[in-house]
N, C-alpha and C positions, 0 to 999 in steps of 0.2 A: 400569506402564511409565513410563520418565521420560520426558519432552519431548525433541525432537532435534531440530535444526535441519538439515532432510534440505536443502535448497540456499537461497541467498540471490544477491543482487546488487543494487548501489547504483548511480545514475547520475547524470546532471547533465547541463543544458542549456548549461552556459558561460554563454557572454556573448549567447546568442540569446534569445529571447522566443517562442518556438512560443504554438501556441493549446490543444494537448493535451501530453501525454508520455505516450511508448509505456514503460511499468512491464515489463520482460520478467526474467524466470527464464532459467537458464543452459538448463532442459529443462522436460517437460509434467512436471504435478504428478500426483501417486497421489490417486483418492480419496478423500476423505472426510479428508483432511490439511485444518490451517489455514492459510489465507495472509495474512499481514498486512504492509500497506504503510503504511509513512510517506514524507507529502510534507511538504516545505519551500517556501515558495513567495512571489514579491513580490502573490500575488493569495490571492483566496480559491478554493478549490477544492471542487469539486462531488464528492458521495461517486460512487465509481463502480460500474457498475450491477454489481450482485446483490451488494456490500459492505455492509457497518454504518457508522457513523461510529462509533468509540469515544472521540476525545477529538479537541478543537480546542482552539487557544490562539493568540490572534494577540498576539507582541511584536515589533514592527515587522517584521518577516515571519509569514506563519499556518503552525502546525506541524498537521497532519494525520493521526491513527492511523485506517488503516482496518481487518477485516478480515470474512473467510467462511468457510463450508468449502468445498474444492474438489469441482467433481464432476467430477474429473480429468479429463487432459490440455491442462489449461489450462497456457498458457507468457506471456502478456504481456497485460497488464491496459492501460486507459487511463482517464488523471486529465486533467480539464480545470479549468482556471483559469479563472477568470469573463471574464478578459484577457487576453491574449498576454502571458506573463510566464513570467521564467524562473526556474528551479527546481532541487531535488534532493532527490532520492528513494531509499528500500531496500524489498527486498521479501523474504520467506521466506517459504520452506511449512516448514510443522512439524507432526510426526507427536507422536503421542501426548498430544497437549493437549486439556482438554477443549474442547470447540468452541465451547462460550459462555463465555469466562475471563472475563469481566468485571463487577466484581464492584460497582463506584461510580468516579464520577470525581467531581475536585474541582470 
């Protein structure tokens, strides 16, 4: 079966600096789906709990892949910045992927 990207959605803090951001999905996810988030952010960011970290890169902002499997009905995840710093972010759940894709980073 191919990969599909059953829902996503992207946000942004603006011009604010919060201390976390609320990562939410449009609705709860299906089990056993993957969800992976990427944060952008003027701080460094703590993986968030029951995630993996798959890749970091700071070029004068830190990029952030996170991801898990869901054990469904999860709708909104939280990323905390080491700082009140603001930020933006996407997040999908995806069906039919294997659950550990990750194969090396650079």
């Amino acid at each position: 079966m191919a990969a599909t990207v059953v829902q996503e959605q992207g946000g942004t803090t603006g011009a604010t600096a919060p201390a976390s951001y609320t990562v939410a999905l449009p609705g709860p996810t299906t089990s056993g789906n993957l969800v992976v988030i990427v944060v952008v952010s003027d701080a460094t960011v703590s993986t968030p709990s029951g995630f993996g970290l798959d890749k970091s890169q700071v070029n004068s902002d830190g990029h952030y892949t996170f991801s898990k499997t869901t054990a469904g009905g999860e709708a909104s995840f939280t990323a905390t910045p080491g700082v009140s710093a603001a930020g933006v972010w996407w997040v999908a759940e995806i069906s039919g992927l294997d659950v550990s894709p990750l194969d090396q980073t650079a």
